[in-house]
TIDREN-965027 format. One record per residue: residue number from 0; residue in one letter; x, y, z of N, C-alpha, C in turn. Coordinates in Angstrom, 3 decimals. Atoms other than C-alpha are relative to their C-alpha. Layout:
TIDREN-965027
<site NUM; "a"; <X; Y; Z>; <X; Y; Z>; <X; Y; Z>>;
...
***
This chain:
TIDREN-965027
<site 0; "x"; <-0.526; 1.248; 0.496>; <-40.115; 47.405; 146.539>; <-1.132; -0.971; -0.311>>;
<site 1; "x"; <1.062; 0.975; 0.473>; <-43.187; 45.460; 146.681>; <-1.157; 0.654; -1.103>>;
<site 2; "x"; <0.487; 0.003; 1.015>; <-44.741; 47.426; 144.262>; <0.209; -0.204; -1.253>>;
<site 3; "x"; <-0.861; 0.343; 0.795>; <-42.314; 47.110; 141.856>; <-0.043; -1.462; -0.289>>;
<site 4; "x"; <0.377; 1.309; 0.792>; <-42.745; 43.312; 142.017>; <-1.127; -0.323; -0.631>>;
<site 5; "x"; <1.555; 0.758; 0.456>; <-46.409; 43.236; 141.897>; <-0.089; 0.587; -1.487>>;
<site 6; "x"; <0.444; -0.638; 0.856>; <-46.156; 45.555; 138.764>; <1.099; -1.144; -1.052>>;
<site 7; "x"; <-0.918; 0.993; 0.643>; <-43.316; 42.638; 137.275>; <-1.135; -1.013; -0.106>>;
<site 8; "x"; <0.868; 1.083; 0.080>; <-45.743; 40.181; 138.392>; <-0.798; 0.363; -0.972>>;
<site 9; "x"; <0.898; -0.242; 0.243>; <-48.477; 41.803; 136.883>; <-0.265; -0.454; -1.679>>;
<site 10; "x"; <-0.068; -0.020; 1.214>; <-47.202; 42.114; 133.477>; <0.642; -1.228; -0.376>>;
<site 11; "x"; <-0.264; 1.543; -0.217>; <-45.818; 38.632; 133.834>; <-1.010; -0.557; -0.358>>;
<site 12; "x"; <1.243; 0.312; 0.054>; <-49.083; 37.637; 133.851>; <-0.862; 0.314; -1.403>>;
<site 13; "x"; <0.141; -0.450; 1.226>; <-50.234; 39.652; 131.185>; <0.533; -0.033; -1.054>>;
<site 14; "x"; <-0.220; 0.608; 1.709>; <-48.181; 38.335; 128.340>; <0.135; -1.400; 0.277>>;
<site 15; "x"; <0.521; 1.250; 0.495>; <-48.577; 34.865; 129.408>; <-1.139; -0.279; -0.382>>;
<site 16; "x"; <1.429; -0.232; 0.708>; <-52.379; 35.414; 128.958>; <0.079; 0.403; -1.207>>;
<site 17; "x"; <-0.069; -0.597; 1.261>; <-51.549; 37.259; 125.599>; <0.159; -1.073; -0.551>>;
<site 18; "x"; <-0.460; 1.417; 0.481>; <-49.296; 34.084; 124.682>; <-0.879; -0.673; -0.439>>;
<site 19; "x"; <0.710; 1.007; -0.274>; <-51.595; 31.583; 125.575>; <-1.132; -0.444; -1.269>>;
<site 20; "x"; <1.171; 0.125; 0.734>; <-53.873; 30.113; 122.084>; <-0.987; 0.683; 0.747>>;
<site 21; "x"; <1.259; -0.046; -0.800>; <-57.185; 31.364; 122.448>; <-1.174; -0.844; -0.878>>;
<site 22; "x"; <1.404; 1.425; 0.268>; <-59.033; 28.419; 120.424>; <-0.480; -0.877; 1.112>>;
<site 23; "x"; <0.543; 0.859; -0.310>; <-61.731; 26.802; 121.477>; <0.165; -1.079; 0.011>>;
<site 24; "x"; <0.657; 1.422; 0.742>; <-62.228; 23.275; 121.486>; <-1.136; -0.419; -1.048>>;
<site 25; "x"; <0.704; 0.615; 0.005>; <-65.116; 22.963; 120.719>; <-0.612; 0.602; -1.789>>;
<site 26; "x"; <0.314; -0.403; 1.939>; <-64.470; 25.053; 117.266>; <1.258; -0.841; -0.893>>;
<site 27; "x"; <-1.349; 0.725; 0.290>; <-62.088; 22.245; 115.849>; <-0.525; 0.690; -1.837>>;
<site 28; "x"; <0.172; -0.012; 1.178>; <-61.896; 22.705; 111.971>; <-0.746; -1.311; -0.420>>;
<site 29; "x"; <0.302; 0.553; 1.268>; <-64.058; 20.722; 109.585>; <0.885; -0.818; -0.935>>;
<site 30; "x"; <-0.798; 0.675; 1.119>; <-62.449; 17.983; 107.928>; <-0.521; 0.146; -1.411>>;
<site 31; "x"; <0.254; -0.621; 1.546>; <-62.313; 18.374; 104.142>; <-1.024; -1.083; -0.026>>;
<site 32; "x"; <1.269; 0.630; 0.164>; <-65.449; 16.746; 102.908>; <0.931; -0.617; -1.273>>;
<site 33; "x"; <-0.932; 0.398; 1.125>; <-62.730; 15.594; 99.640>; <1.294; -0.244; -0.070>>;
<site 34; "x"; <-1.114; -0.421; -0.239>; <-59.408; 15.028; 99.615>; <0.745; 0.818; -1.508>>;
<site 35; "x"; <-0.623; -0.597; 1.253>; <-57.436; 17.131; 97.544>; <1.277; -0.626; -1.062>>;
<site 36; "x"; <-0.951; 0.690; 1.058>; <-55.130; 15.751; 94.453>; <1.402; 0.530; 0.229>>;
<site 37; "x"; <-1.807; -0.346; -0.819>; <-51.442; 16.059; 95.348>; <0.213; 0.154; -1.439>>;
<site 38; "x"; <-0.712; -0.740; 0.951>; <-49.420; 17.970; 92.978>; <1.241; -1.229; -0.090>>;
<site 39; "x"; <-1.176; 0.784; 0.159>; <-46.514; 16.110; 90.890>; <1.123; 0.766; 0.687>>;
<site 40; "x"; <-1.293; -0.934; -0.497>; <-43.397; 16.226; 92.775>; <0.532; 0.918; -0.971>>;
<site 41; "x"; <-1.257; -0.930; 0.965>; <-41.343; 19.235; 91.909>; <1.011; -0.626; -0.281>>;
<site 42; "x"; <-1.714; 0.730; 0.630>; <-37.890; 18.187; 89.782>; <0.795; 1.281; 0.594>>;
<site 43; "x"; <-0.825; -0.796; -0.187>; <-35.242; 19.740; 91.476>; <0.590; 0.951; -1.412>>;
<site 44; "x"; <-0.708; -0.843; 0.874>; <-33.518; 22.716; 89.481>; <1.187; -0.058; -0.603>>;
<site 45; "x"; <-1.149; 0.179; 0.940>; <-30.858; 22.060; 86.752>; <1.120; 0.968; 0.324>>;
<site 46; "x"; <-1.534; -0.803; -0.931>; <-27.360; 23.002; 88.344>; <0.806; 0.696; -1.308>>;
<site 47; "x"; <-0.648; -0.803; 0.838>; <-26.121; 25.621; 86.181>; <1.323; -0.079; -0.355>>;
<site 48; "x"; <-2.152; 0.388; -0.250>; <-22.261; 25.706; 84.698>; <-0.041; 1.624; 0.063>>;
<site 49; "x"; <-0.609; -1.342; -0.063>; <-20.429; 28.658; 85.928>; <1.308; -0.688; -0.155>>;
<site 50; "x"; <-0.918; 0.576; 0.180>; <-17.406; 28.813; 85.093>; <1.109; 1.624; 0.252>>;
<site 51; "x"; <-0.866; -1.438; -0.604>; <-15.009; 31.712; 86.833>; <1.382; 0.202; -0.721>>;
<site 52; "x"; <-1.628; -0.571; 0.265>; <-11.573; 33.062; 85.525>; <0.064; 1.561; 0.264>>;
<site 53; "x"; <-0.343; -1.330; -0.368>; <-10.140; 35.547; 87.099>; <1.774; 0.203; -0.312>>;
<site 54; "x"; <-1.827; -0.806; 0.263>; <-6.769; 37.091; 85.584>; <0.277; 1.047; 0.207>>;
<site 55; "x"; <-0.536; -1.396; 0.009>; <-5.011; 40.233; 86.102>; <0.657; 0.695; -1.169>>;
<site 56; "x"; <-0.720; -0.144; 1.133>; <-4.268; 41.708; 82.864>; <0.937; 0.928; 0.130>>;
<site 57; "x"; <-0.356; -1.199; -0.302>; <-2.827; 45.139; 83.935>; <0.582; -0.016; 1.489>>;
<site 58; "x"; <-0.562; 0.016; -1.490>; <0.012; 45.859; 86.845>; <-0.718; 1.222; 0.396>>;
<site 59; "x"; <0.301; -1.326; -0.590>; <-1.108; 48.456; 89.265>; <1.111; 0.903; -0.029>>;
<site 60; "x"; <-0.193; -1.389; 0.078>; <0.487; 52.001; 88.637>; <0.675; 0.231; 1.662>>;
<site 61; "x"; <-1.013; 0.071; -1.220>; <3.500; 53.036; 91.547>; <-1.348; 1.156; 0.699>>;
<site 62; "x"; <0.420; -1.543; -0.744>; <1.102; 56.309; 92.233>; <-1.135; -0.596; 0.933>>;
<site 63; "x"; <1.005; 0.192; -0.758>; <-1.652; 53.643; 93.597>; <0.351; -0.985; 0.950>>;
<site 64; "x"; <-0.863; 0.839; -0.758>; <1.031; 51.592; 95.834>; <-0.377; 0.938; 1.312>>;
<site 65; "x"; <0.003; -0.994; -1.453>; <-0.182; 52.784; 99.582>; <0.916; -0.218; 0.968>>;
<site 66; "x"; <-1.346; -0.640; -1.030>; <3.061; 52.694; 101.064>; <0.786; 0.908; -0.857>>;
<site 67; "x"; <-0.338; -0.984; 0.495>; <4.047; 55.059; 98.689>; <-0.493; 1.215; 0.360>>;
<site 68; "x"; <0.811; -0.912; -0.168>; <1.443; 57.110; 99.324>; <-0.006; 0.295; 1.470>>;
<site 69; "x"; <-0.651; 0.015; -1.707>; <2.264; 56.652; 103.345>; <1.330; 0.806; -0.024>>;
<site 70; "x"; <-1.740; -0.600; -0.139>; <5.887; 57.803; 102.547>; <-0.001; 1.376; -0.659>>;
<site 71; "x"; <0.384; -1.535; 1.362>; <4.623; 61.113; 99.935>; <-0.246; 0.536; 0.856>>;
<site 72; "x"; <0.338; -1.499; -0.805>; <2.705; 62.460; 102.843>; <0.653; 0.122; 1.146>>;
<site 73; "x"; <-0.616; -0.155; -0.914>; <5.247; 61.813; 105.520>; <0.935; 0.947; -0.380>>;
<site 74; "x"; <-0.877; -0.794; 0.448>; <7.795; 63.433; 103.413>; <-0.632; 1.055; -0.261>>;
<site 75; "x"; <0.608; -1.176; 0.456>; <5.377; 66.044; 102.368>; <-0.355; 0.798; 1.748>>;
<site 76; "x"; <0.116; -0.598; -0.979>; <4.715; 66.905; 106.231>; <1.487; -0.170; 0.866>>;
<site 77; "x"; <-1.558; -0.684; -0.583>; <8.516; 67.064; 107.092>; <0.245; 1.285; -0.250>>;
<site 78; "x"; <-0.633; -0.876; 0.907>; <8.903; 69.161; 104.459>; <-0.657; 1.636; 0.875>>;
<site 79; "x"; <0.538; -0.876; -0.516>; <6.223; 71.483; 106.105>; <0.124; 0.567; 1.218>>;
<site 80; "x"; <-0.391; -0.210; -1.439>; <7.381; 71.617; 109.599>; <1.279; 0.761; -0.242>>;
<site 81; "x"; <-1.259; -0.763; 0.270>; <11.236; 72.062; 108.183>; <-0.384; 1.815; -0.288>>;
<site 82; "x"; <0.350; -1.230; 0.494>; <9.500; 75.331; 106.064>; <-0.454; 1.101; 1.059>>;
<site 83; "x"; <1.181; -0.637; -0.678>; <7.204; 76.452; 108.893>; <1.559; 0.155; 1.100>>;
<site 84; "x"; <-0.930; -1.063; -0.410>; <10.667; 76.715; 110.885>; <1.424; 0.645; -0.386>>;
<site 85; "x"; <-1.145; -0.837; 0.305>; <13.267; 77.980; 108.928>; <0.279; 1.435; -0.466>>;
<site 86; "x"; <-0.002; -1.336; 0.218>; <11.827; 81.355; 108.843>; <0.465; 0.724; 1.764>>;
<site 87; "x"; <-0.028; -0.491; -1.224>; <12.678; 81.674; 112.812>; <1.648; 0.316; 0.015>>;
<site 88; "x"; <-1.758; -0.350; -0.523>; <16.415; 83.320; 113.845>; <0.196; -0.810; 1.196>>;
<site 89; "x"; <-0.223; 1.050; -0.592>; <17.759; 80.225; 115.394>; <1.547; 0.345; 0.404>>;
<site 90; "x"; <-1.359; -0.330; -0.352>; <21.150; 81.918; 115.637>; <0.410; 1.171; 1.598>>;
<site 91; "x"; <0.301; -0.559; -0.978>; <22.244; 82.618; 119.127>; <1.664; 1.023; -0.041>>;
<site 92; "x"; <-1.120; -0.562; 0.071>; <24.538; 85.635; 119.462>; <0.646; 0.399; 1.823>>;
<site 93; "x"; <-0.780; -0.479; -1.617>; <27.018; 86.446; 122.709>; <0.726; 1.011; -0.122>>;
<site 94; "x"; <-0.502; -0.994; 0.090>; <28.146; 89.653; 123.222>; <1.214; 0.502; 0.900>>;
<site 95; "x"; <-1.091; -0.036; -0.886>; <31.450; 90.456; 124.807>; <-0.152; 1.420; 0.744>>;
***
């Protein structure tokens, strides 16, 4: 257990040192010996016209209605269960 902290500590340690600037003082930057000429403000950017229309010219088609298509393959897997048993002899006979 206590190694386990010291190895938390450790690396604790080791990325606040990483963190930490590592400038000098005593290397400050050099003020500009000139000052430099300021650029004309930028003009904001000319607000474009959009202009949207959205119509529907064309109805959608019954074959691409998905509750149709919910009800095709329900009926289509009745149909397959009915098939899959009406090949079995379901008729029970009693013999006197």
């Amino acid at each position: 257990m206590k190694a386990q902290r010291l190895v938390v500590l450790a690396s604790l340690l080791i990325c606040l040192v990483a963190a930490a600037p590592l400038a000098d003082a005593s290397q400050d930057p050099a003020p500009p010996a000139q000052a430099q000429p300021t650029a004309a403000p930028a003009q904001p950017p000319a607000q474009p016209n959009v202009s949207v229309n959205i119509s529907r010219t064309e109805e959608p088609m019954w074959y691409m209605n998905p509750v149709l298509i919910g009800l095709g393959v329900l009926v289509l897997v009745v149909l397959v269960v009915l098939a899959s048993r009406g090949g079995e002899n379901s008729t029970t006979i009693v013999k006197d």
